[in-house]
C-alpha positions in Angstrom: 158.3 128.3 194.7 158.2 130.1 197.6 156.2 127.1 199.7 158.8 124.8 198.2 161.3 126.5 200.1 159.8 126.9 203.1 159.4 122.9 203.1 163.0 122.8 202.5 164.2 124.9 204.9 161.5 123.4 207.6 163.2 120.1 206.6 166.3 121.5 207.3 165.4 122.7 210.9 164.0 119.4 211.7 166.6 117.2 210.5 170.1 118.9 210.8 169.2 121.8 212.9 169.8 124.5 210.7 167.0 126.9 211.0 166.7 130.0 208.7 170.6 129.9 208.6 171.0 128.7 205.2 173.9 130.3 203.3 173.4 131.9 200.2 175.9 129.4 198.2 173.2 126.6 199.8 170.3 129.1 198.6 171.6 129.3 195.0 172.0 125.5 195.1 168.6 125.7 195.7 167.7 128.2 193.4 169.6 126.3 190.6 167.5 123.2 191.2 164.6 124.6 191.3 165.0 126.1 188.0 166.3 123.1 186.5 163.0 121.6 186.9 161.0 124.5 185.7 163.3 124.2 182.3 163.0 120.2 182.7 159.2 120.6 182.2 159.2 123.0 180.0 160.5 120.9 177.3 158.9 117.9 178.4 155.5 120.4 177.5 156.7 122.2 174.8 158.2 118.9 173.0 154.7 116.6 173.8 151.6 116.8 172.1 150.2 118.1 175.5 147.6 120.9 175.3 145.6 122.6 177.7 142.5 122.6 176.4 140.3 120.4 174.2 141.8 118.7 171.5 139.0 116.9 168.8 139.8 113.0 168.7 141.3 112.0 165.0 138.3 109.9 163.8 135.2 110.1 164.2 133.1 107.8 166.0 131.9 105.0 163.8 128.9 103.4 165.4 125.3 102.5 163.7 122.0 103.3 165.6 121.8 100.0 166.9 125.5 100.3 168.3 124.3 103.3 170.4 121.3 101.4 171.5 123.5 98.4 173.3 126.1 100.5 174.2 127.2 100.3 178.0 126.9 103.8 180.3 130.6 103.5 181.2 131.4 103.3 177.0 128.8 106.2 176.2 130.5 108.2 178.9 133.9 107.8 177.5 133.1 108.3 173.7 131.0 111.5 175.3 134.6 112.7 177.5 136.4 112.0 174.2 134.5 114.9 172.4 134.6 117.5 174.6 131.3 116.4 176.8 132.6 116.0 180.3 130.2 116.8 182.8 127.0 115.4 181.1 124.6 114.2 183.5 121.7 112.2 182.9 119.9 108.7 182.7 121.1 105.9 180.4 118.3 106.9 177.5 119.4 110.6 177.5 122.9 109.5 177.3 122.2 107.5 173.9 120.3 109.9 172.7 122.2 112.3 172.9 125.1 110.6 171.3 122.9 109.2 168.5 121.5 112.6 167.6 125.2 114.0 168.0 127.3 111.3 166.1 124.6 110.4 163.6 123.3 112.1 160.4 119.8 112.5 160.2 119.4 109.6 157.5 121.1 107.0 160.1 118.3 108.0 162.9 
């Protein structure tokens, strides 16, 4: 907030001239907008299905052994965001089979 209105009032030097001389009915103006937005966004968060963590995918993923063994880095690296795996690093082979041995049962290895 307070950066905000030090942009503003910068703005305000540079352009009209004003300086630091802002009057308090322009300050409240301010004050008002800037508020507005923070109640703006707080609906737009509270009424959204946006979270700020994880949140589990709806289904799970449906792919057969084989699937996982033609699968395309960029796709494995997806399904792996999807579910909560975001920074996995490693080759192509540890990528699959880590999925496999995470998305599969033990009878479908």
């Amino acid at each position: 907030m307070a950066a905000l209105s030090r942009i503003f009032q910068s703005a305000c030097t540079i352009v009209l001239g004003y300086g630091n001389q802002i009057s308090s009915q322009e300050t409240e103006k301010i004050q008002k907008i800037k508020m507005k937005k923070e109640d703006d966004y707080g609906e737009i968060c509270a009424s959204s299905s946006f979270s700020e963590g994880f949140q589990m995918p709806l289904h799970y993923p449906r792919y057969k052994k084989g699937d996982y063994e033609k699968m395309e880095e960029w796709k494995l690296d997806i399904l792996l965001k999807q579910y909560g795996f975001l920074n996995f690093n490693g080759t192509l082979e540890e990528k699959r089979t880590f999925a496999m041995g995470t998305f599969l049962w033990p009878d479908q290895l």
